[in-house]
C-alpha positions in Angstrom: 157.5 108.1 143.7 154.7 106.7 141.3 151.6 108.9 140.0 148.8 107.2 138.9 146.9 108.7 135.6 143.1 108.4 135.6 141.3 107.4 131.8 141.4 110.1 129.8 137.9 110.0 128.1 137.3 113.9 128.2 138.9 117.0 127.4 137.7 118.9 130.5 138.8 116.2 133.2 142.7 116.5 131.7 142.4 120.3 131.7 141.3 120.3 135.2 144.1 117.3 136.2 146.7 119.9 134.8 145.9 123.0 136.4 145.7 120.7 139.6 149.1 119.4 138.7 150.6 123.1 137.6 149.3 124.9 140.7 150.1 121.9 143.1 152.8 119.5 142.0 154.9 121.5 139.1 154.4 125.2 141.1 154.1 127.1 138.2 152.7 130.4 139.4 154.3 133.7 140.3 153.9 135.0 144.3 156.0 138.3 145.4 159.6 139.2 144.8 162.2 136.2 146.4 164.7 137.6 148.9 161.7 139.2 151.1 157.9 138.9 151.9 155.8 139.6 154.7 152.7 137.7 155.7 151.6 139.8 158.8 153.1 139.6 161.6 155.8 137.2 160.2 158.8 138.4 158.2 160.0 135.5 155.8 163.4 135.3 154.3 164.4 132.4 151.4 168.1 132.0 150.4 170.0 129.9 147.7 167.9 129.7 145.8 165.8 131.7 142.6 163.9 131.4 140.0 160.7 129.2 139.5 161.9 127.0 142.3 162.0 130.0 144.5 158.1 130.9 143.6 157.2 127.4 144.3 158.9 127.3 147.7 157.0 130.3 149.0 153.8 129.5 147.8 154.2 125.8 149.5 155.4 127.3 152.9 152.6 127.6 155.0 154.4 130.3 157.6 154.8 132.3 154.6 151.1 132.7 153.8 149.7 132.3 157.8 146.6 134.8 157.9 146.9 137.4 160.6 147.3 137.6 164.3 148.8 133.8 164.3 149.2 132.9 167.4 153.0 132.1 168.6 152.3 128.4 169.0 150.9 128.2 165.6 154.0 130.1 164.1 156.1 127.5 165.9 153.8 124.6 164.1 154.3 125.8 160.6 158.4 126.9 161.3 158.4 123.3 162.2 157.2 122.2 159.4 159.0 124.3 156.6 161.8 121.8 155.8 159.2 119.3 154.5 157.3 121.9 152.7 160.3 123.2 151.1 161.7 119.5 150.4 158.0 118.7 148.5 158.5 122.1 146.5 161.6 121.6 145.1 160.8 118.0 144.0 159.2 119.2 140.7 162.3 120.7 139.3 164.6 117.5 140.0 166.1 118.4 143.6 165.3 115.8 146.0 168.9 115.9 148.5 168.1 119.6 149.4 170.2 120.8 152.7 168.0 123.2 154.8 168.6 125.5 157.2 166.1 127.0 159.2 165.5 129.7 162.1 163.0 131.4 163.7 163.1 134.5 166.2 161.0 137.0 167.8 162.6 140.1 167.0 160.3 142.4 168.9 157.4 141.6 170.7 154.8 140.0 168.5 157.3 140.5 165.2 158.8 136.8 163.3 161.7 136.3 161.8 161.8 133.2 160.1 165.0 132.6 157.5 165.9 129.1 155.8 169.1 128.7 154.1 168.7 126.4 150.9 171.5 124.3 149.3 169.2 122.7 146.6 172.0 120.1 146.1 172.7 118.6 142.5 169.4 117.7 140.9 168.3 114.0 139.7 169.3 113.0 136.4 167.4 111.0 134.2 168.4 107.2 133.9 166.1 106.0 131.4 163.1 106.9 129.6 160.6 104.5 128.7 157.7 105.9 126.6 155.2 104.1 124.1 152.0 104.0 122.4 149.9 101.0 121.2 146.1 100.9 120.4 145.0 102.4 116.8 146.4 105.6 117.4 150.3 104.2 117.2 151.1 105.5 113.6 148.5 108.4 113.7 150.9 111.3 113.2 148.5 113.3 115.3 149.8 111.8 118.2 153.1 111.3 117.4 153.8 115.1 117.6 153.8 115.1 121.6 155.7 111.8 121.9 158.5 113.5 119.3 158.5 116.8 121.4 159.0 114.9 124.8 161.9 117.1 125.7 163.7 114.5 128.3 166.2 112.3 127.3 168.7 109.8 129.6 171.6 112.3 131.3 168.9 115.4 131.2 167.9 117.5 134.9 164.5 115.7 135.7 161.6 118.2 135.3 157.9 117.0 136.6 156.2 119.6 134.1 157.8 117.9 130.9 156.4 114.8 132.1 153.3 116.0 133.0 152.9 118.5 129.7 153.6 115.0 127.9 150.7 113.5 129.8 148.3 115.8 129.1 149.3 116.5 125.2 148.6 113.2 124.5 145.0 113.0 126.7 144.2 115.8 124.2 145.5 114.7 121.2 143.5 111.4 121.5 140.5 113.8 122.6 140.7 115.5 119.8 141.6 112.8 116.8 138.6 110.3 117.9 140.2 107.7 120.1 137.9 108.2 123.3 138.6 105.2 125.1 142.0 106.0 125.2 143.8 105.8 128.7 147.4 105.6 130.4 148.6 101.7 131.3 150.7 102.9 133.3 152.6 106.1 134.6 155.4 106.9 136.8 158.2 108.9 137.6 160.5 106.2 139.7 163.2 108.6 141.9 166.3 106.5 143.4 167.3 108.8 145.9 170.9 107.6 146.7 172.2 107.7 143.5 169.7 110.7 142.4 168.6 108.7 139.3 165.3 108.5 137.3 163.4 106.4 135.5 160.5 107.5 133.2 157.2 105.5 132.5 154.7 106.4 130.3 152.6 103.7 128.3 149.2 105.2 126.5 146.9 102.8 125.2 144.9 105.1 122.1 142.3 102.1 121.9 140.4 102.7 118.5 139.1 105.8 116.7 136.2 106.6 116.7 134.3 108.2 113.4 131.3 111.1 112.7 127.8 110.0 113.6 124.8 111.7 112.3 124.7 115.1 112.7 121.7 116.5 115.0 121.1 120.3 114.2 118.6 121.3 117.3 116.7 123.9 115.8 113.3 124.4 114.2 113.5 127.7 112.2 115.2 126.7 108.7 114.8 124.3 106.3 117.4 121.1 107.6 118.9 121.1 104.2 120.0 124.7 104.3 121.9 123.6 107.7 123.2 120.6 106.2 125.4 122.4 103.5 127.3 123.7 106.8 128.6 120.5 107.8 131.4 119.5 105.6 132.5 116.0 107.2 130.2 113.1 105.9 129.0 110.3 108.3 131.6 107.4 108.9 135.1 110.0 108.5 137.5 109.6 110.9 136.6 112.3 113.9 139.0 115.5 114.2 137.8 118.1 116.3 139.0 120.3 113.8 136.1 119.6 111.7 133.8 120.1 114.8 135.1 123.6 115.0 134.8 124.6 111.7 131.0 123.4 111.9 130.9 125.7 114.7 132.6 128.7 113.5 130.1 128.4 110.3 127.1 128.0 111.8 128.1 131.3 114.2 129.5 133.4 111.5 125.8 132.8 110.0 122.8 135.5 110.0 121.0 132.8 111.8 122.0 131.9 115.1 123.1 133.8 118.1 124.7 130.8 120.3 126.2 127.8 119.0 127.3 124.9 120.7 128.8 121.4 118.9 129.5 118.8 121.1 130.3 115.4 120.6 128.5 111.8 122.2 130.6 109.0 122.5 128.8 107.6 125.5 125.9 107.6 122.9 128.2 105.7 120.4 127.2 103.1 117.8 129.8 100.5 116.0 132.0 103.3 116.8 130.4 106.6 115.0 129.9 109.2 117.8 126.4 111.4 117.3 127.5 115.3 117.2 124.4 117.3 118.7 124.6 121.4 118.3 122.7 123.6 120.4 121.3 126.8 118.4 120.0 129.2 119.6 118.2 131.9 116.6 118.7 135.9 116.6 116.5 138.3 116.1 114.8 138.0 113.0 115.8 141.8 112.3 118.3 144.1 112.8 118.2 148.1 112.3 121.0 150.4 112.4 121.6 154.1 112.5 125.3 156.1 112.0 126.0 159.0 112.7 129.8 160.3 111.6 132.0 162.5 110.2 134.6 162.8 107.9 136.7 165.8 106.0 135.8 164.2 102.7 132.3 163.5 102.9 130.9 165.9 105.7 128.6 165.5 108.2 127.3 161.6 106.8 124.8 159.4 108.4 123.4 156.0 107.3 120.7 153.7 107.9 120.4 149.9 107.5 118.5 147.2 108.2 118.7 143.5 107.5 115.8 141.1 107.4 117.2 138.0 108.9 115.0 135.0 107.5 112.4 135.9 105.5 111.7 131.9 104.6 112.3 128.5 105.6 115.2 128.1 102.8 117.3 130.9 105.0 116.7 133.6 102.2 117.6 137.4 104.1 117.1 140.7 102.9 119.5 143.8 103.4 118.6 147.5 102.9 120.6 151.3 103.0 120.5 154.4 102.8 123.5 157.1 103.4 123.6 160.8 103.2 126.4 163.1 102.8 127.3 166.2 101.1 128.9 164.0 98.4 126.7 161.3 98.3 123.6 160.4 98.4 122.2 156.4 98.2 119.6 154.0 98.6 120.4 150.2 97.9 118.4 147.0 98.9 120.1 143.3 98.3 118.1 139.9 98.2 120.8 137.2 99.8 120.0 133.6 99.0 122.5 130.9 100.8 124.3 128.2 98.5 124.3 124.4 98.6 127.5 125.2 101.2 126.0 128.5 102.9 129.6 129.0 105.2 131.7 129.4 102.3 129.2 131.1 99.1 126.1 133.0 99.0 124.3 134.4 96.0 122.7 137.5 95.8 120.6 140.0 93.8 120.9 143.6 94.4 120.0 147.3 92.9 120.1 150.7 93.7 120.4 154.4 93.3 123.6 157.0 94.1 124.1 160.7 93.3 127.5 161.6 94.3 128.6 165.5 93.8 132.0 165.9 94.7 133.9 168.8 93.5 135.1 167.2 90.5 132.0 165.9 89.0 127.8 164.8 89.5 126.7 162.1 88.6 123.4 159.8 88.9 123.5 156.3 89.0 121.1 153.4 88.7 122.2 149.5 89.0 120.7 146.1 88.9 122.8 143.3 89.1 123.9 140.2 91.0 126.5 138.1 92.5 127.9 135.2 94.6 130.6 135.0 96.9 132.8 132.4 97.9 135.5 131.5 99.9 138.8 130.1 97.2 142.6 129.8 98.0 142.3 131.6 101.2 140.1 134.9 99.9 137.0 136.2 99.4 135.9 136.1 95.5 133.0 137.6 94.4 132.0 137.3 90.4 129.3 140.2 89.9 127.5 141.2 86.7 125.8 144.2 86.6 124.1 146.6 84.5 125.1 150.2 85.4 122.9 153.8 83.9 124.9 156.6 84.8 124.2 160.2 84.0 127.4 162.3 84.6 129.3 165.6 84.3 133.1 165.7 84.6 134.4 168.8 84.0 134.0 169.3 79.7 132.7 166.0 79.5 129.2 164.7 79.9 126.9 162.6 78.9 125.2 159.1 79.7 126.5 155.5 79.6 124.8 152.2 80.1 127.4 149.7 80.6 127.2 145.2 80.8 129.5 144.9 83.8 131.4 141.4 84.6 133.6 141.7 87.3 135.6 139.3 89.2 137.1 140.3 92.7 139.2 139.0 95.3 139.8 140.1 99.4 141.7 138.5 102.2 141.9 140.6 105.6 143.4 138.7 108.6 143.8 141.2 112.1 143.9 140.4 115.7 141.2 143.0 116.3 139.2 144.5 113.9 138.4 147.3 116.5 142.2 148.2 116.6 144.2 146.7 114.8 147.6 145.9 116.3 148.7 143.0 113.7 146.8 142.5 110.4 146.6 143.1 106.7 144.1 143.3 103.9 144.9 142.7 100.3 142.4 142.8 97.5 142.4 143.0 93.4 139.8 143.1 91.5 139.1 143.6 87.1 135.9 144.6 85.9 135.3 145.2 82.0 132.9 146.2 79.1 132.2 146.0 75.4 130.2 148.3 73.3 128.9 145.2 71.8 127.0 144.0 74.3 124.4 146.0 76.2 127.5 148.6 76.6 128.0 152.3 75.1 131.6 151.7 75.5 134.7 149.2 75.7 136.8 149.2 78.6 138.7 146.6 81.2 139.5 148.1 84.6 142.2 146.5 86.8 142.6 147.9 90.9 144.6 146.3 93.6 145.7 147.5 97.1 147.3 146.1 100.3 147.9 147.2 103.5 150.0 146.0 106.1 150.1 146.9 110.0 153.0 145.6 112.4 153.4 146.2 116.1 156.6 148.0 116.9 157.7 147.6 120.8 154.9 147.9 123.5 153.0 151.3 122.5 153.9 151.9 118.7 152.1 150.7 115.8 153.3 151.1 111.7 151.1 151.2 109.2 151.9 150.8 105.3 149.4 151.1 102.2 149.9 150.7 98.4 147.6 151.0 95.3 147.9 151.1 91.9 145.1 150.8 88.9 145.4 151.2 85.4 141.7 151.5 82.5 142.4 150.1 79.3 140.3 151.8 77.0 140.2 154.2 73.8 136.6 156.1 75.1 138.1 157.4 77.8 135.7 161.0 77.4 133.0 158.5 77.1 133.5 156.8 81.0 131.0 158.0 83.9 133.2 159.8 86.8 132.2 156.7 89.1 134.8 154.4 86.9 137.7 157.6 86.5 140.3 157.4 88.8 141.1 160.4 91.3 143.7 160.7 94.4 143.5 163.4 97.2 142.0 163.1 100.1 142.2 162.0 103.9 142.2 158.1 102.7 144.5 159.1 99.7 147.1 161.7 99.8 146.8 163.7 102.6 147.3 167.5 102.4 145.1 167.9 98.6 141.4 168.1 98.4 139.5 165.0 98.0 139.3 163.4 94.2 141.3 166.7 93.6 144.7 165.0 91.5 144.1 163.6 88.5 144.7 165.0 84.9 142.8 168.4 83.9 140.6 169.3 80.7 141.3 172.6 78.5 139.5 174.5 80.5 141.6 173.2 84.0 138.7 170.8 85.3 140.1 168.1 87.1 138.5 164.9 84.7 140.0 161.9 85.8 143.0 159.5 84.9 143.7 156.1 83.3 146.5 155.1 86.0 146.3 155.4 89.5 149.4 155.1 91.9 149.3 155.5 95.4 151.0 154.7 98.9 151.1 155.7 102.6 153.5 155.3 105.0 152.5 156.0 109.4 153.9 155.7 112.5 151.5 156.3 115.6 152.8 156.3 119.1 150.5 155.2 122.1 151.1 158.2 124.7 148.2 157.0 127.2 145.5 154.5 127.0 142.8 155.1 124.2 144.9 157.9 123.2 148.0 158.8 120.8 149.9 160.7 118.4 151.1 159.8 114.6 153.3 161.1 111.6 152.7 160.1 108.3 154.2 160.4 104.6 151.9 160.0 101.7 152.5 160.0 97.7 150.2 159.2 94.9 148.4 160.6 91.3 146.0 159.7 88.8 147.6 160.0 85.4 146.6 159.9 81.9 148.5 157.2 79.4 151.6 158.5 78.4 152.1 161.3 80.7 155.6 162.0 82.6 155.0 159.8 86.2 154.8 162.6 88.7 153.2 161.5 92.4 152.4 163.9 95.0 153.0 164.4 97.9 151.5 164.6 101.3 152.8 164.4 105.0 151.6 165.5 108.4 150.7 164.6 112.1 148.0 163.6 113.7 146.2 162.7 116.7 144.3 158.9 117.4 141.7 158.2 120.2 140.1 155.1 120.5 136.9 155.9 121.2 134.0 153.7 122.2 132.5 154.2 118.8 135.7 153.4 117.2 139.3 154.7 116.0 138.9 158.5 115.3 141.7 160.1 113.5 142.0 163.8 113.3 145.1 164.6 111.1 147.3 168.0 110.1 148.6 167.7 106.8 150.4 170.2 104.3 151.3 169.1 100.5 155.2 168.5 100.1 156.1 171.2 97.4 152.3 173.3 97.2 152.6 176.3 99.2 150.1 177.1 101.6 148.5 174.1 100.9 147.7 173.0 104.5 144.2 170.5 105.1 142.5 169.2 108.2 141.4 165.8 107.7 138.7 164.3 110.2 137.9 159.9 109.5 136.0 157.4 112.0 136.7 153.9 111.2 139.0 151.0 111.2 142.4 150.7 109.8 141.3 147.3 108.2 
């Protein structure tokens, strides 16, 4: 039996031959349970057989799927038929001697029985396989993955779907690595029935491979050079669609565009460089947003933004926002200017105002500064200066500092939904520093790193693990604004204490702040029904002052979790491990991530 392959010049003409092939030819696709089904009217029965081959037997019997009221003549039509339906099903998965047995009864007036026995027989072995590549493509290790995964060897059962999943890796892998004209000489699966032996044919002609054209960005709202910094393959490289993508996923992850499309031309191909057009499509050149939440912390907190999209050809934006709480209040507005490679770094100048009145301490803030942030090694870094005014009580201590503040910081979050996460992590680190010597009323160098980790456990649980710890390096501690202390406590903290309520206390028992920071969560959440579940957790952590005895509190609790359509809500119960009567509610809206 010989199947002839058409060209493959396309990626969407293979992926249609395949599902054709799967759905047809290989039969893999799931119908009811085996031993019985019932089309109406006609009660079915399959024996000897299981499995895949099973499925694909049923789905090819036509007496098996006959739509209602057939009439007896036609049930007698398809019964007579079934032994060559069944025969062509089993061919995929190697059995081409099957012994069939069928029957077919009226058991009561207007009720079928049909039944067919199946002895599969011993299945065709493969006698040789013959498999090559020439053109271009023949040492391109791109290629050579699907030929060195081609699981069929001389002596092996013969399987249709290996040799077809071969077929159609390498239509894609030549898709995707440039070589267009590429195309199958010649292939064949050759059955000798008698002595149920086969013989393999495959012979793939890559032809040559094709390289980038010129890049044609349709769209008439920004400067072409900003858009150019997005494509990062020059004209005349070797094609990957690799590349392509990453054009793509740049140009969407953008401020700018609402639909992207990147397609390749190589029936518009010159000496062999292939034209890339992309479709763009603009968004709205604003966006406003107003939030509405709450959290045990904070209080009832809103927020308002708004983000000016292009104010200028050059693809400069504009971002504003304001939040209110009962700890915070904040207005900030940020000037964003795109790099000379926009999808990786951006630069930006910001500045702002903040009061924040917590229990521990009040402070007023002012800030002017800049940054630019870039994609290196995987993470996000962002290298900030800033100049920061800050009026501030903490407990005993007050006063106001102006501090020259480089920072340097770095972020990497990866999560199969940000929404929920299921599987994910974030780490991040970051050092920030001062020196009374310059444009600084004190010396100090900050260091602050986290991660958090979530893992999937079984169907319907979820753990979740978080650690911290920071250290200040300085000998003006008193001298610090409360904004660069550090303080635990709290429903993103240790659960079961006051927010920014552990840290180190002055004479007079005001909580002031620490040099070190440690802390760490351990939860385990349990999905009980959809959008809805339970969770137990076990928190520990402190802020401590250099050279005191390393204590951590401790925190743990249950809680409830409902995915709601603005988000994850957690509402948790939480007492503080050794602190009697020290019991909290602690109310959050957000991700995990």
């Amino acid at each position: 039996m010989k199947h002839k392959a058409p060209p493959s010049t396309a990626r969407k003409r293979w992926a249609s031959a395949w599902r054709f092939a799967v759905l047809l030819g290989v039969g893999v696709a799931f119908s009811g349970s085996v031993p019985i089904a019932r089309a109406d009217k006609v009660d079915v029965e399959i024996t000897g057989i299981e499995g895949e081959p099973a499925k694909n037997v049923r789905l090819a019997l036509g007496i098996a799927n006959v739509e209602k009221d057939p009439a007896p003549d036609a049930i007698a039509r398809l019964h007579a038929r079934a032994a060559d339906e069944i025969a062509l099903a089993l061919e995929p998965y190697g059995y081409y001697r099957p012994a069939i047995e069928g029957t077919l009864a009226e058991v009561e007036p207007e009720r079928w029985q049909a039944r067919y026995a199946i002895d599969a027989g011993s299945p065709v072995l493969v006698r040789s396989v013959d498999v090559r590549m020439s053109g271009d493509g023949e040492m391109d290790p791109e290629l050579a993955t699907p030929l060195a995964a081609f699981p069929l060897a001389p002596g092996d059962s013969l399987r249709h779907a290996d040799y077809e999943q071969l077929k159609t890796d390498l239509a894609f892998a030549a898709a995707d690595n440039g070589y267009f004209d590429a195309a199958f000489d010649s292939t064949a699966i050759l059955v000798d029935r008698d002595s149920l032996a086969a013989d393999i044919v495959v012979h793939f002609s890559t032809g040559p491979r094709y390289s980038f054209g010129a890049v044609d960005l349709q769209q008439d709202i920004l400067d072409p050079r900003v858009l150019a910094g997005y494509v990062t393959f020059e004209e005349g490289e070797p094609y990957a669609v690799e590349k392509l993508l990453a054009l793509q996923s740049g140009l969407s992850a953008s401020p700018y565009f609402a639909r992207v499309e990147a397609r390749p031309l190589p029936e518009e191909a010159d000496s062999l460089r292939v034209p890339i057009a992309v479709a763009l499509e603009p968004r709205k050149t604003q966006r406003f947003d107003v939030g509405l939440g709450y959290g045990t912390d904070t209080g009832v907190r809103g927020a308002f933004d708004v983000e000016l999209r292009r104010l200028n050809k050059r693809g400069h934006r504009a971002e504003g926002n304001v939040k209110l709480s009962q700890i915070e209040r904040s207005a900030s507005a940020r000037y964003i200017m795109p790099s000379m490679h926009p999808s990786t770094a951006v630069y930006s100048l910001y500045f702002g105002y903040a009061h924040f009145e917590p229990e521990t301490s009040e402070s007023d803030q002012w800030m002017i500064g800049g940054n630019v942030v870039h994609e290196r090694w995987g993470f996000q870094e962002t290298f900030s200066l800033s100049y920061e005014i800050e009026d501030f009580v903490v407990g005993l201590d007050e006063g106001r500092s102006r501090l020259f503040l480089p920072a340097l910081g770095y972020e990497r979050t990866r999560a199969d939904d940000r929404i929920f996460t299921r599987r994910g992590y974030r780490l991040r680190f970051d050092v920030r520093g001062a020196h009374d010597q310059v444009l600084s009323t004190s010396t100090l160098l900050q260091l602050r790193g986290d991660v958090k980790v979530i893992r999937p456990l079984g169907g319907r649980m979820r753990f979740l693990a978080r650690a911290g710890a920071g250290r200040i390096f300085t000998d003006e501690f008193n001298d610090l604004p409360a904004t660069l202390r550090f303080f635990t406590g709290g429903d993103q903290s240790v659960r079961g204490y006051r927010y920014k309520s552990l840290a180190p206390e002055d004479a007079a028992g005001n909580v002031i702040g620490g040099e070190i920071v440690v802390d760490g969560s351990a939860e385990l959440e349990f999905q009980v029904i959809k959008s809805w579940g339970v969770a137990a957790f076990y928190d520990a952590g402190n802020a401590l002052e250099q050279g005191s005895a390393f204590t951590l509190e401790q925190g743990a609790g249950a809680g409830i979790r409902w995915l709601s359509p603005v988000g994850l809500i957690r509402v948790d119960g939480a007492y503080a491990v050794g602190t009697p009567n020290m019991v909290r509610l602690h109310i959050g809206i957000g991700p995990d991530l």
